[in-house]
N, C-alpha and C positions, 0 to 999 in steps of 0.2 A: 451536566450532560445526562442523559437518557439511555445510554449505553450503545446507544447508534449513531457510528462516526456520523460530522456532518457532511453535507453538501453529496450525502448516498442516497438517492431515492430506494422505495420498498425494492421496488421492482426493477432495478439500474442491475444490470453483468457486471461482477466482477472479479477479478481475475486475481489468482493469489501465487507467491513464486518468486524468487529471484530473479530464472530466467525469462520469465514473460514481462516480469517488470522492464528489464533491459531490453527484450524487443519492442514494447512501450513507450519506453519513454527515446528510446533513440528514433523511431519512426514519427515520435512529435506524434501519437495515439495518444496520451497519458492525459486526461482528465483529471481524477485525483489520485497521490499517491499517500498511500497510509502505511508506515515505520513502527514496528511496536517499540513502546519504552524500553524491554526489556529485553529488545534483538540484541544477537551478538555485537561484541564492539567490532569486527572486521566487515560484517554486515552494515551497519547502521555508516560504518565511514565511505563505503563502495556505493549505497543508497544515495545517500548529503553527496558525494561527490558528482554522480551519475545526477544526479536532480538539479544541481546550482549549475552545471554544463548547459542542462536545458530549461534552467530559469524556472523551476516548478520548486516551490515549497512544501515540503512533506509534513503531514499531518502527523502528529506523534502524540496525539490522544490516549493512546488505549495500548491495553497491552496485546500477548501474541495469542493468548487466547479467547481474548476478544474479537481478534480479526479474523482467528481459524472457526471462529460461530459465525462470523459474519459471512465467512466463504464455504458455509457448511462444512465445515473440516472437522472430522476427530481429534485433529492434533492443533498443536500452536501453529500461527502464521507469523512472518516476521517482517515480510512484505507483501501488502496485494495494491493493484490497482485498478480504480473505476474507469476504462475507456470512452473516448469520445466516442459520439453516436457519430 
């Protein structure tokens, strides 16, 4: 890989969080979701559960501070997600 999750364009929104994931992905918004390797285990199981409810497979490529560079973050990210346009 390249270091850039796939199926993110340069220029795609996206949204990093817990709770935006969960307003996300329960409104059927949820394009892609990306999981770091190395999210907490009570995170990572509330993600997998909240994702197979709604049939979307989360990307677990990268870790949390690859996702917090991808969402301009200073910090790790443990969840974000690309919304539908």
């Amino acid at each position: 890989m390249d270091g850039q999750p796939r199926s993110t364009p340069k220029n795609s929104a996206i949204v990093a969080g817990f709770n935006q994931f969960k307003k996300l992905v329960r409104s059927n918004r949820a394009k892609v979701v990306y999981l770091a390797l190395d999210a907490d285990s009570s995170l990572i199981k509330e993600v997998c559960d909240l994702c197979a409810s709604a049939k979307i497979s989360p990307d677990r490529g990268h870790t949390k501070a690859e996702l917090g560079k991808l969402c301009d973050l200073e910090v790790g990210c443990g969840v974000c997600v690309v919304p539908k346009e």
